[in-house]
C-alpha positions as CSV (number, residue, x, y, z in Angstrom):
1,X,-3.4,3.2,17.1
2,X,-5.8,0.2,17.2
3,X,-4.9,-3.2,16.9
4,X,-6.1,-5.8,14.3
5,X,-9.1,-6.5,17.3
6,X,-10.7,-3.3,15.6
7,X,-9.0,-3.2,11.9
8,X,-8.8,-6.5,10.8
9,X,-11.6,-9.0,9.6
10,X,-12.3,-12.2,12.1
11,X,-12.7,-15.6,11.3
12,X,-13.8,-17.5,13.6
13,X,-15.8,-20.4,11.8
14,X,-12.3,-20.6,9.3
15,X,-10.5,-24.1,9.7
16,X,-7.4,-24.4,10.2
17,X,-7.0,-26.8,7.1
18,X,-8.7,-23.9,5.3
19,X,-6.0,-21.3,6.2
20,X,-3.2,-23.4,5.8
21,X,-4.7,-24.7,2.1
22,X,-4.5,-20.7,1.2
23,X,-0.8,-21.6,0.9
24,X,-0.8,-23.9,-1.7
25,X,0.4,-21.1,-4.6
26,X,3.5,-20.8,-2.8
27,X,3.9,-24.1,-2.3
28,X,3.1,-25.2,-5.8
29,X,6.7,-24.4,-7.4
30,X,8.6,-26.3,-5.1
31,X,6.0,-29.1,-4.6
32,X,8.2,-32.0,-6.3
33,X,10.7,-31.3,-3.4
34,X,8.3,-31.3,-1.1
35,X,6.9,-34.6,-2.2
36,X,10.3,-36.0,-2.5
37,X,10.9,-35.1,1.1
38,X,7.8,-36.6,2.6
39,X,8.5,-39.7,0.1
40,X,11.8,-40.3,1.7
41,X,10.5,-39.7,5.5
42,X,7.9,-42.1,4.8
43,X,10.5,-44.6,3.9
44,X,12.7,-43.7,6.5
45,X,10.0,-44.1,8.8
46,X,8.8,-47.4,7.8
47,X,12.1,-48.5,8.1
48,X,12.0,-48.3,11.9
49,X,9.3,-51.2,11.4
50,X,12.2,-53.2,10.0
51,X,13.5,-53.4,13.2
52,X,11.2,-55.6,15.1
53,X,11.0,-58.1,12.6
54,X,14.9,-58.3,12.5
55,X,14.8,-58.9,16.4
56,X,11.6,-61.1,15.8
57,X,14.1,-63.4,13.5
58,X,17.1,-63.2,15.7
59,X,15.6,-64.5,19.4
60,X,13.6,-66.9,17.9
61,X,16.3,-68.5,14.8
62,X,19.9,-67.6,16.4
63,X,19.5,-66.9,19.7
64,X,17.5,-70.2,20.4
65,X,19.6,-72.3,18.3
66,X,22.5,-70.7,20.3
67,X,24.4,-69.4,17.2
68,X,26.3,-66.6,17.6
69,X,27.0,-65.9,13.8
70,X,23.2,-65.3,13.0
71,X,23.9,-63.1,16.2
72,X,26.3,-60.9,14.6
73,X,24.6,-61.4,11.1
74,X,21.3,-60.2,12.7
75,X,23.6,-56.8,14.7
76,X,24.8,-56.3,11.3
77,X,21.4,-56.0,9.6
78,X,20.1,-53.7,12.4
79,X,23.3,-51.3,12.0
80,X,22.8,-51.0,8.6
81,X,18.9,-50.3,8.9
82,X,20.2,-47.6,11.3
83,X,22.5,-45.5,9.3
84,X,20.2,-45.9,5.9
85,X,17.3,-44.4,8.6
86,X,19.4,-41.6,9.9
87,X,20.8,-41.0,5.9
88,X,16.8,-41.0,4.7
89,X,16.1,-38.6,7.6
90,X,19.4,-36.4,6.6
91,X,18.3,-36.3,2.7
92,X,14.5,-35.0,4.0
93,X,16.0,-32.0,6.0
94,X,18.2,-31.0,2.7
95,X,15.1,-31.3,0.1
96,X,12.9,-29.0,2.5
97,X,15.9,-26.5,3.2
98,X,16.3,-24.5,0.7
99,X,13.2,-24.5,-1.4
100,X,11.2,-23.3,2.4
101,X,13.4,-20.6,2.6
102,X,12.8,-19.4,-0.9
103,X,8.9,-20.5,0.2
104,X,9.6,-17.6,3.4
105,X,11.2,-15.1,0.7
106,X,8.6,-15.0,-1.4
107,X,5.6,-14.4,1.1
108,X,8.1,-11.7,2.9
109,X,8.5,-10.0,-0.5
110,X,5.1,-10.3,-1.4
111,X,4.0,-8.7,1.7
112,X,6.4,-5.6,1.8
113,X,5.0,-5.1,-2.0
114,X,1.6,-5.5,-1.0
115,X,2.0,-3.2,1.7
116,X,3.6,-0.5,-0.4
117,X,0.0,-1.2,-2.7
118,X,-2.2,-0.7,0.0
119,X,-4.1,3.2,0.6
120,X,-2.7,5.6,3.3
121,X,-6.3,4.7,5.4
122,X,-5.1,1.1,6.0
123,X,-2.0,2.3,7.0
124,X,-3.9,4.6,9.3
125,X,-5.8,2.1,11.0
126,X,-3.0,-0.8,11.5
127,X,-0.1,-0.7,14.3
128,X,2.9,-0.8,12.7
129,X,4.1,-4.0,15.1
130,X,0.9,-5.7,14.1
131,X,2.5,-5.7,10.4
132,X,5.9,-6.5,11.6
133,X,5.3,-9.3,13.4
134,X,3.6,-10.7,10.6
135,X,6.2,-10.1,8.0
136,X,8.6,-11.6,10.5
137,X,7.5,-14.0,13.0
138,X,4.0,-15.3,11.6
139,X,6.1,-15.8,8.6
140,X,8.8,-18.1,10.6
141,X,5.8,-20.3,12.2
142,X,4.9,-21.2,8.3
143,X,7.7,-22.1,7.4
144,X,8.1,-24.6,10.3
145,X,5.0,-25.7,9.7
146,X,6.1,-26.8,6.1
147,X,9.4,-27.7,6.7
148,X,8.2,-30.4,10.1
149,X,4.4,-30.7,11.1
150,X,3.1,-31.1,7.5
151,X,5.3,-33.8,6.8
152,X,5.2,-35.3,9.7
153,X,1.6,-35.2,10.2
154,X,1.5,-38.0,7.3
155,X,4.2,-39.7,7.8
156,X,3.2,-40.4,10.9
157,X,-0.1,-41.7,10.0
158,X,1.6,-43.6,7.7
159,X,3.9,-45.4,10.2
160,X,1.2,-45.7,12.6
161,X,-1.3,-47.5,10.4
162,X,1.9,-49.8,9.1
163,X,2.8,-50.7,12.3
164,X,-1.0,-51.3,13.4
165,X,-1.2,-53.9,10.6
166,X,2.6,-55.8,11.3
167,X,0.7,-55.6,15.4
168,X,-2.4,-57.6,13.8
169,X,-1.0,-59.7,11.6
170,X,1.7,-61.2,14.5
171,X,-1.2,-61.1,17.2
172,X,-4.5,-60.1,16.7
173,X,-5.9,-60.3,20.2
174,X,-2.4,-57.8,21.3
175,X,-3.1,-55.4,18.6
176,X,-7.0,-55.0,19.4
177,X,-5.3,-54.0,23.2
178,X,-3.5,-51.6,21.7
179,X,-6.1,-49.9,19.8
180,X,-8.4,-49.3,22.8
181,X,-6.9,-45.9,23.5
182,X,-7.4,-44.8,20.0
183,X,-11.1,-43.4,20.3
184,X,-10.3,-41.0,23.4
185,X,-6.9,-39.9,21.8
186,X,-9.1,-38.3,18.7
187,X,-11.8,-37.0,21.1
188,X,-8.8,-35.1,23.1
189,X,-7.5,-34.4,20.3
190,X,-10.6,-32.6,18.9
191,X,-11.1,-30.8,21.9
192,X,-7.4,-29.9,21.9
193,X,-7.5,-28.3,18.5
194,X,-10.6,-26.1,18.8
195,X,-9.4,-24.5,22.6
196,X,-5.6,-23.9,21.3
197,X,-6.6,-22.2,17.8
198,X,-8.1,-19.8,20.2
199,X,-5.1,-19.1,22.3
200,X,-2.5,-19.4,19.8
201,X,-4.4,-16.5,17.7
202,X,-4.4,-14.2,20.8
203,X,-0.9,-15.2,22.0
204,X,-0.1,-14.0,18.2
205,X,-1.8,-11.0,18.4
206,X,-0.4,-10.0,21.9
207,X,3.3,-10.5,20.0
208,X,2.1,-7.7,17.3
209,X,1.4,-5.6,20.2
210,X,4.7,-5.9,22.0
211,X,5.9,-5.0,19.1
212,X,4.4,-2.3,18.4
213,X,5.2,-1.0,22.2
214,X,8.9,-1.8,21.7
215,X,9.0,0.2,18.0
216,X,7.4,3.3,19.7
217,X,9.6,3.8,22.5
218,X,12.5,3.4,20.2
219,X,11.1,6.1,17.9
220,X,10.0,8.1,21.0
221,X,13.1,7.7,22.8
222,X,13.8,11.6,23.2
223,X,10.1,12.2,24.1
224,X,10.2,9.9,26.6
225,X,13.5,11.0,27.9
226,X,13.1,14.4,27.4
227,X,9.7,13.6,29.8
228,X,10.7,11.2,32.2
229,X,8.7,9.0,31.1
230,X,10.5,5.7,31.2
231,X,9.0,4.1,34.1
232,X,5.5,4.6,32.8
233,X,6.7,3.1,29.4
234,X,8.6,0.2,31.3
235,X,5.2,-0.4,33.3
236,X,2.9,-0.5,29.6
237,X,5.7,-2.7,28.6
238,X,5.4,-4.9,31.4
239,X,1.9,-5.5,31.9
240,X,1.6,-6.4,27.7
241,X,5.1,-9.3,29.0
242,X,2.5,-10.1,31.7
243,X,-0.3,-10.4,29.6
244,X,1.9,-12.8,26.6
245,X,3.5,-14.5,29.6
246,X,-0.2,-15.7,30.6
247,X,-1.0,-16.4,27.2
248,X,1.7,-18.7,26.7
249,X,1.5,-20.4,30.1
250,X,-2.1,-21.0,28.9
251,X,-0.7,-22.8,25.8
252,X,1.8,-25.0,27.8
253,X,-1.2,-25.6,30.1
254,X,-3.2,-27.1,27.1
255,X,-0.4,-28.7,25.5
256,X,0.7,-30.3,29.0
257,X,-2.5,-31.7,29.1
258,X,-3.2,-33.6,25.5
259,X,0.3,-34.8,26.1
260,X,-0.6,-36.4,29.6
261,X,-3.4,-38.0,27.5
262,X,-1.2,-39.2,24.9
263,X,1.6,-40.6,26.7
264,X,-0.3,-41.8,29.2
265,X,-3.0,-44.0,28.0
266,X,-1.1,-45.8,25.2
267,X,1.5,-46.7,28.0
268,X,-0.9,-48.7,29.8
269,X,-1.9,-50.3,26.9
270,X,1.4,-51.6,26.0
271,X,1.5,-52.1,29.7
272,X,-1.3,-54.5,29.4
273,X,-0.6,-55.9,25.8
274,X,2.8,-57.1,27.6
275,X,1.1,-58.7,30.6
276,X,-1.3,-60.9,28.3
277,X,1.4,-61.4,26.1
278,X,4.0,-62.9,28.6
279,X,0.6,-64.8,29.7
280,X,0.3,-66.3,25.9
281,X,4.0,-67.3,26.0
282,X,4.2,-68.9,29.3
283,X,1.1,-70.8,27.8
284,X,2.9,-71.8,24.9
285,X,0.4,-70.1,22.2
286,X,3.0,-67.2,21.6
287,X,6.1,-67.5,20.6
288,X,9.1,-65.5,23.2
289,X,10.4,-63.7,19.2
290,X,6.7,-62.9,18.2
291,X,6.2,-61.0,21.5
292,X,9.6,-59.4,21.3
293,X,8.4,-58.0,17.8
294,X,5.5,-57.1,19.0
295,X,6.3,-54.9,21.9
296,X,9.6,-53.4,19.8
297,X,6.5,-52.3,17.0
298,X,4.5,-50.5,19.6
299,X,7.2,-49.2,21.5
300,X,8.7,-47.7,17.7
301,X,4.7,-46.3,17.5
302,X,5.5,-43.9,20.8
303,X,7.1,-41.3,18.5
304,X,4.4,-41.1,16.2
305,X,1.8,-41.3,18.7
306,X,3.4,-39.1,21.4
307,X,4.2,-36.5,19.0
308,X,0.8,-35.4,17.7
309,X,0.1,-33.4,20.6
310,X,3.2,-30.5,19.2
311,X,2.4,-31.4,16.0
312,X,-1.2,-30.0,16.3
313,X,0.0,-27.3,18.4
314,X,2.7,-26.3,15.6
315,X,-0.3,-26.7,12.9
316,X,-2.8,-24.3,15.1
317,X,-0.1,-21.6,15.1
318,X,0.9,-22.4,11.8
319,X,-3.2,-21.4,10.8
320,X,-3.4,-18.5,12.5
321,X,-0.1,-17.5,11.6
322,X,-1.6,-17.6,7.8
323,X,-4.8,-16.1,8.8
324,X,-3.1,-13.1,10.2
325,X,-0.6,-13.1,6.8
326,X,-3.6,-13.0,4.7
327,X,-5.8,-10.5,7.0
328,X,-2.9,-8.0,5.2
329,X,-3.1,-9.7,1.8
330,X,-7.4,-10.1,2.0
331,X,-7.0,-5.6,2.0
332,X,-7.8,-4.0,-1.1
333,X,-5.0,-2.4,-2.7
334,X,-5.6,1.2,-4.3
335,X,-6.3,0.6,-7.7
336,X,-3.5,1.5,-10.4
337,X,-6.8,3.8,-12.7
338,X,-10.2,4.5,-12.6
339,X,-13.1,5.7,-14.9
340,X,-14.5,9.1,-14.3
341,X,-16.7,11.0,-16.8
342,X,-16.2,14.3,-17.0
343,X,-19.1,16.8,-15.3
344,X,-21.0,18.3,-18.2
345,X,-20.9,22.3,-17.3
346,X,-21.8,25.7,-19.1
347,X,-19.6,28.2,-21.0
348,X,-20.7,30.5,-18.4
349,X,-19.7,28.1,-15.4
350,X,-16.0,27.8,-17.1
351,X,-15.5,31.8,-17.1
352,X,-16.7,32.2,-14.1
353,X,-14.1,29.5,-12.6
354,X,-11.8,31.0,-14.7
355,X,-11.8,34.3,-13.4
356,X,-12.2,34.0,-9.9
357,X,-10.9,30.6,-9.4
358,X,-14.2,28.7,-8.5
359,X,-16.5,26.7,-10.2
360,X,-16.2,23.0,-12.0
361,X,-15.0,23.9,-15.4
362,X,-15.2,21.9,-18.4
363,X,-12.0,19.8,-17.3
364,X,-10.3,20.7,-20.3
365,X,-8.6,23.9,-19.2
366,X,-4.9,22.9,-17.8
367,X,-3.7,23.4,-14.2
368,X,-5.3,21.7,-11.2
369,X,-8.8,21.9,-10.6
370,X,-10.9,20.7,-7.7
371,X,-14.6,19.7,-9.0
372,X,-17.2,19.6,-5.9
373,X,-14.9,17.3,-4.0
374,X,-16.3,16.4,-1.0
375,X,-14.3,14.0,1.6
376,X,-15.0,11.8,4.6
377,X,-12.7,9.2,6.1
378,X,-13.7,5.6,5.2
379,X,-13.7,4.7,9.0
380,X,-15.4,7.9,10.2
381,X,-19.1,7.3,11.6
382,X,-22.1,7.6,9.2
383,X,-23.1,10.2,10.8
384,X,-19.9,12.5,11.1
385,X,-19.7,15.4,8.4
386,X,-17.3,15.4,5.8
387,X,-13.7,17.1,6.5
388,X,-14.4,18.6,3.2
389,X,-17.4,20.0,1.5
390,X,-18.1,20.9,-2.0
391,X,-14.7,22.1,-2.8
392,X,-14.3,23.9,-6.1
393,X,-10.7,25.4,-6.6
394,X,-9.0,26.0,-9.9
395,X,-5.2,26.7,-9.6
396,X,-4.1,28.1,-13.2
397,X,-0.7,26.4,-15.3
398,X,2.0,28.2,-13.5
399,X,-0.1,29.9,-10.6
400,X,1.1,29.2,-7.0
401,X,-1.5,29.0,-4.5
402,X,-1.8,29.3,-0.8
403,X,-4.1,27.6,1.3
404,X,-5.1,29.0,4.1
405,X,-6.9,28.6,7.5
406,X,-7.4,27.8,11.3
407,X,-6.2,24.4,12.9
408,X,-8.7,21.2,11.6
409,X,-10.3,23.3,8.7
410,X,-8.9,20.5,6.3
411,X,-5.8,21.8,4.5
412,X,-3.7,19.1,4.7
413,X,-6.6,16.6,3.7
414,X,-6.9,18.3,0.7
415,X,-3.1,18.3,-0.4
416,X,-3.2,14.6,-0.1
417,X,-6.1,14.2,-2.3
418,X,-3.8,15.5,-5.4
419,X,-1.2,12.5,-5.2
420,X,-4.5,10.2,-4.0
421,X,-2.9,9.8,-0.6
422,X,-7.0,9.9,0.5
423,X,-9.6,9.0,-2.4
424,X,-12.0,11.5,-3.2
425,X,-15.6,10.8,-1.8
426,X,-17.5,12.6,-4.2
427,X,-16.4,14.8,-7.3
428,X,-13.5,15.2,-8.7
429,X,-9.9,16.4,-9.5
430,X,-8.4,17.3,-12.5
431,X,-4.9,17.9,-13.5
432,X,-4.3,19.7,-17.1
433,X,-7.9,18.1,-17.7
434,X,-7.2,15.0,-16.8
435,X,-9.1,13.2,-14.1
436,X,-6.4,12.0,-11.7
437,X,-8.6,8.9,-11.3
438,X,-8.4,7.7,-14.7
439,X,-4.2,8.3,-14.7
440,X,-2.3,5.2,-13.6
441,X,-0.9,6.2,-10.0
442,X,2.4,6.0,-11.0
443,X,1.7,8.7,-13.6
444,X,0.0,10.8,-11.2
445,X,3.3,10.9,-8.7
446,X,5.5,11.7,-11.0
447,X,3.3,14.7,-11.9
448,X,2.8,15.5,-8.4
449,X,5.5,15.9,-5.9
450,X,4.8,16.7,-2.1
451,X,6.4,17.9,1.0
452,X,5.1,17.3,3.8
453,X,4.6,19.3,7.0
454,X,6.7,16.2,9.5
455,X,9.4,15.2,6.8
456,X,9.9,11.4,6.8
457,X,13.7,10.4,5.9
458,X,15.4,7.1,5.2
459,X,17.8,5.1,6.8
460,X,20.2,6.3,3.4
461,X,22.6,8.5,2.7
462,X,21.4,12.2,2.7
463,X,21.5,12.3,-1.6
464,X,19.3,9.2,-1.9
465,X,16.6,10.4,0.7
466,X,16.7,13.9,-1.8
467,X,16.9,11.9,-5.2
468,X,13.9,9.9,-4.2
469,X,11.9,12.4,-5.8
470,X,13.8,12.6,-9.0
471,X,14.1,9.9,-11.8
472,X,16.5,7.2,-11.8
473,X,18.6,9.2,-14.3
474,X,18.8,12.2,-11.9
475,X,22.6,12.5,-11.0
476,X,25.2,15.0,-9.1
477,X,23.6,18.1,-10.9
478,X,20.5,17.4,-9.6
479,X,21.0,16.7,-6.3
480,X,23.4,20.1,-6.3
481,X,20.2,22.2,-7.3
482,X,17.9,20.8,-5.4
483,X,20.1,21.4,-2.3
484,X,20.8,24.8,-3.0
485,X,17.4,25.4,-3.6
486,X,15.9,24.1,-0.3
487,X,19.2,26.1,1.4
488,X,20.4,22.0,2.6
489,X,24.4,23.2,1.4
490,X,24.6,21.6,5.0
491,X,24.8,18.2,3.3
492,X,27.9,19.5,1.6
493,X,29.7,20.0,5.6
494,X,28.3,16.8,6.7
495,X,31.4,14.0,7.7
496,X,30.5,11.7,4.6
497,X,29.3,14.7,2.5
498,X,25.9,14.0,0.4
499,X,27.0,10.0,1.2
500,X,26.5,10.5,5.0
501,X,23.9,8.4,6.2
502,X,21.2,9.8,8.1
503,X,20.0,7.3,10.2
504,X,16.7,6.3,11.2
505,X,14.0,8.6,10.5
506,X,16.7,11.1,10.0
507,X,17.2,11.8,13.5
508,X,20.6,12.7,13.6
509,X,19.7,16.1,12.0
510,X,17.7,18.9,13.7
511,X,14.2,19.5,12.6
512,X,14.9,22.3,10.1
513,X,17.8,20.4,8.2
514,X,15.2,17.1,7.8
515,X,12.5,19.6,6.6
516,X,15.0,21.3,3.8
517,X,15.8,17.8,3.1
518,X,11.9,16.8,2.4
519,X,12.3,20.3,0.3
520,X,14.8,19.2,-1.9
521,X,13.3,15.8,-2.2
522,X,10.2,18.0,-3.4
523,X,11.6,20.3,-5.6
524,X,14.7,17.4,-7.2
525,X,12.7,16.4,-10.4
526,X,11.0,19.5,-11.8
527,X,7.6,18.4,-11.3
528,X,4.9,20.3,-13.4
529,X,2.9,19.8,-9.8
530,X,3.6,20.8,-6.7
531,X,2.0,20.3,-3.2
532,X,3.4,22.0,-0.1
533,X,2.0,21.2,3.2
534,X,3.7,24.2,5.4
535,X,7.2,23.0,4.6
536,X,9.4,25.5,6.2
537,X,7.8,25.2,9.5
538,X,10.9,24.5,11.6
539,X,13.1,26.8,9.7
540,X,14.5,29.7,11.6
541,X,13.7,33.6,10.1
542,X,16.6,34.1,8.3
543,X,17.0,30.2,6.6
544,X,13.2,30.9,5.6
545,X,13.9,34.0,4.0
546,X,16.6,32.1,1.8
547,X,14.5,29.2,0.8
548,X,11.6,31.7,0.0
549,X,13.9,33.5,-2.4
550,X,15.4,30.2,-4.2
551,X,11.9,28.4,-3.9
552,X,10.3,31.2,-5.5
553,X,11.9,30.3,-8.9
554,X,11.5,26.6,-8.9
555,X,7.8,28.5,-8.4
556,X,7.8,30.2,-11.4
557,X,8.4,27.0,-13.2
558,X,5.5,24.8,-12.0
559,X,1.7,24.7,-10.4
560,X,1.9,24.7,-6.7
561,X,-0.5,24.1,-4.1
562,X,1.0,25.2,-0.6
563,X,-0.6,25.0,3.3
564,X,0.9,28.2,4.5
565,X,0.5,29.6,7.8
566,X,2.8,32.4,8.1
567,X,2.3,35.5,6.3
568,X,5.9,35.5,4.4
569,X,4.7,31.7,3.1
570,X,1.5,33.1,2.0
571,X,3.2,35.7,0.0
572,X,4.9,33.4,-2.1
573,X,1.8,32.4,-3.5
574,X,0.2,34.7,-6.5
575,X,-3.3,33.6,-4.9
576,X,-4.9,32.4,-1.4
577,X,-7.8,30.1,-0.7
578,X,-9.4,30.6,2.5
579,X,-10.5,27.3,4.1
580,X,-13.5,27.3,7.1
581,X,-15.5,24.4,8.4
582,X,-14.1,22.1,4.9
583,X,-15.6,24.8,3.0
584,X,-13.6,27.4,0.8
585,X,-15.0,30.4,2.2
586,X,-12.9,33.1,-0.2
587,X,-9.8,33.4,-2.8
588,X,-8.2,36.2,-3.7
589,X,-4.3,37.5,-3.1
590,X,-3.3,38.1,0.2
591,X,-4.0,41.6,0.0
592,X,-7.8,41.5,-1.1
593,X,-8.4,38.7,1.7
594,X,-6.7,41.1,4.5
595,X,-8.8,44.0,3.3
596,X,-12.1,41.7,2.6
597,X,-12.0,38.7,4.9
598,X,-11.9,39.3,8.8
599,X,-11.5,35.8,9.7
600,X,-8.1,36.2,6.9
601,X,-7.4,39.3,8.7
602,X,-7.4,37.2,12.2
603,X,-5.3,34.6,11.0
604,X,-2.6,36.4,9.8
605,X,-2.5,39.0,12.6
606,X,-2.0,36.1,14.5
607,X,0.4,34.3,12.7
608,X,2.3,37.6,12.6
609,X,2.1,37.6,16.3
610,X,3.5,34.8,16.5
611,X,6.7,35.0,14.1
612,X,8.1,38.1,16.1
């Protein structure tokens, strides 16, 4: 499956700032705490300024005068500065706690819901790790980017320019050496921000990947065993470590470097600040306090200072971090309705479809009724022909019918257009007359249940994987039809009963109880709609028999649409469409099509050949 390299839109001329603003409706609700917090940092901060002015006060009042009670006074002062510093910087953590958690929660939960929104194409396109890792550890960046770099970002510029000014206003000519750095710190810092973006988005999308490696072996963990193929996996595995391990050794790299930058060239300028400055004091124009203060100022500026390099690295990943959360949000979501009108057709057209079941109709006749659908996939070249062409199918109220055909004619394409699994590309679908566009999708799947070919199950007990497909009021009764129906009494033996969990993907059952299970889900609520794709598959000859004889009246009951490729499946169907090339070719019941059709004829001789 590609990665987001192929599925997801780039931005490359995007700022950083310009991600990380797209957070601001999260942010908004807990804003006052947030402003508190940076309010109380800022204070705490400024604070440490305190300090210098204290000592500034102390060497040259006590300590020249030789009085050791402004001494203690002055100790006394500083100790209290301390612990209101470290109380202010206490207060900041416990305002940004809890409100950036619920900050993490929210985006989480409006992922997984968006996600749920978005069509069965997206889904298609996008590695499952590539959504993970967003949902877990893009997610985790953000919110250490809000609970540490954004504050920090100003209240370090606030201190900085605070202690720039006490610097200036002691000693001008000190301050002006301090400052000299200042113009090539930005220009590395420029640099700095534009090369890491880079490497922080790849390093981010080379996590996805991992994950996605790591997910698949787990799930293929009896192909791979069953294959030998562990050293091969452990090999992908490690060449993608490789690859992250370079990445992030790239990162360190850069942030090595703006750090050497940082530290270093502000060093020698204190360096030189205090050579002039013990100059100015031995020559009597500065006092011994006023370059004590001084130096304590700057040397209370090396946190600030020193600390932009992380701060902008935390920041990059932070922006790419949100780019990638809202590459998944950006998606279009399938839409709850639509508008179709209704094909105009002919009194003639709507016997005709009537009686042999093709033709448009007049969309007013119940049932299901396929109206000229054509379909391509949305990422399929320009070029490539549709999977489906000009279908027209009516299935009557009550009427079960097979489909039928060879391997990539599109059967299963077409059962997923009924529950919009796939949107239609041209024409339409009706059910009882309805356009299925026009019905609100929640509607439309409780009309329409499904069963699908590979039956997906829940980490949940085996009666909520099977009342999935009923309404919250379903109960006991239910569940006990629906099981009895699909011939799933297994549940019944099972260590926990109905209330055993399944585990993962339901691979702690063989491939015929999951599939009766996916039955049962199918069949739970009663649903005036039904779509089969080839659901007893994995069953042995004699379980099918059973479920053929119990499905056959939940049959009776409701309109069914069922992929069928064994002859005893086709026979619980009152008709059978023949699909070739996306095309239906012929309908009739299996009879007609076996005396009529050859290429009928050769399918099921085949699929006889095959069941004995």
């Amino acid at each position: 499956m590609p990665t987001p390299d192929a599925a997801a839109p780039r931005h490359p001329d995007r700022s950083t700032v310009r991600s990380l603003l797209r957070l601001w409706p999260y942010v908004r609700p807990v804003r006052a705490r947030l402003f508190s917090a940076a309010f109380v940092a800022v204070l705490a901060s400024c604070m440490a300024l305190v300090f210098p002015l204290v000592l500034k006060w102390m060497v040259d009042g006590p300590v020249a005068g030789h009085d050791p009670a402004g001494v203690w006074l002055g100790a006394l002062v500083l100790l209290l500065l301390g612990i209101a510093e470290a109380g202010l910087f206490g207060l900041r953590r416990w305002l940004v706690a809890r409100p950036l958690a619920g900050v993490e929660a929210a985006m989480r939960a409006d992922l997984y819901r968006h996600l749920q929104r978005l069509p069965v194409a997206f889904h298609d396109r996008w590695a499952s790790g590539q959504l993970l890792s967003r949902g877990t550890t893009d997610l985790m960046l953000v919110r250490m980017f809000l609970a540490f770099p954004l504050t920090f970002l100003l209240v370090n510029a606030v201190t900085i320019s605070a202690g720039i000014a006490i610097m200036l206003a002691q000693e001008w000519t000190l301050g002006l050496v301090l400052l000299a750095p200042a113009i090539p710190v930005m220009i590395v810092c420029w640099l700095f921000e534009r090369r890491y973006s880079q490497v922080a988005r790849q390093a981010q999308d080379q996590v996805g990947d991992l994950t996605t490696v790591v997910e698949e072996s787990v799930l293929g963990i009896r192909i791979i065993k069953g294959f030998g193929r562990h050293r091969s996996q452990a090999r992908a595995f490690r060449d993608l470590s490789r690859t992250l391990r370079g990445t992030e050794l790239v990162k360190a790299r850069l942030l090595a470097s703006i750090w050497a930058v940082i530290v270093t060239l502000p060093e020698f300028a204190i360096g030189a600040a205090l050579v002039l400055g013990t100059v100015q004091v031995a020559d009597g124009h500065l006092s011994a306090g006023t370059l004590v203060a001084f130096l304590s100022t700057a040397l209370a500026l090396r946190w600030p200072v020193d600390s932009i390099g992380f701060l902008l690295a935390m920041s990059q990943e932070a922006g790419t971090a949100t780019e990638r959360y809202f590459e998944v949000m950006d998606a279009t979501p399938e839409s709850g309705s639509g508008a179709a009108e209704p094909e105009p057709e002919t009194e003639t057209d709507t016997e005709t479809a009537a009686d042999t079941g093709t033709g448009t109709g007049t969309g007013t006749e119940g049932g299901l009724r396929f109206h000229g659908v054509e379909f391509r996939y949305p990422d399929a070249p320009a070029d490539a022909p549709p999977v489906l062409v000009h279908i027209d199918l009516y299935v009557r109220p009550g009427e079960s019918m097979a489909l039928v055909g060879a391997t990539g004619s599109g059967k299963t394409t077409l059962t997923a257009l009924v529950p919009r699994l796939h949107e239609v590309t041209s024409g339409r679908i009706t059910l009882d007359g309805r356009d299925i566009t026009a019905m609100p999708r929640e509607e439309l799947r409780e009309l329409v249940a499904v069963a699908f070919e590979e039956p997906t199950l829940f980490s949940a007990t085996v009666g909520e994987n099977v009342l999935m497909g009923a309404p919250e009021t379903a109960g006991r009764a239910e569940l006990d039809r629906a099981l009895a129906v699909a011939q799933a009494d297994f549940a019944h033996a099972l260590p926990q009963g109905t209330a055993t969990q399944v585990g993962e993907q339901g691979l702690s059952l063989s491939g015929g109880q999951r599939q009766r299970l996916a039955l049962a889900r199918a069949v739970v609520g009663r649903p005036r709609f039904l779509v089969l794709d080839d659901p007893l598959s994995a069953l042995d000859v004699h379980t099918e028999a059973a479920v053929e004889a119990a499905l056959r009246r939940v049959l009776a009951e409701t309109t069914a649409l069922i992929v069928a490729h064994r002859p005893s499946t086709v026979l619980l169907a009152d008709r059978v469409a023949l699909l070739s090339g996306g095309r239906v070719a012929a309908v009739g019941t299996h009879h007609e099509l076996l005396r009529t059709h050859a290429e009928y004829a050769h399918l099921m001789s085949g699929a006889e050949e095959d069941g004995r």
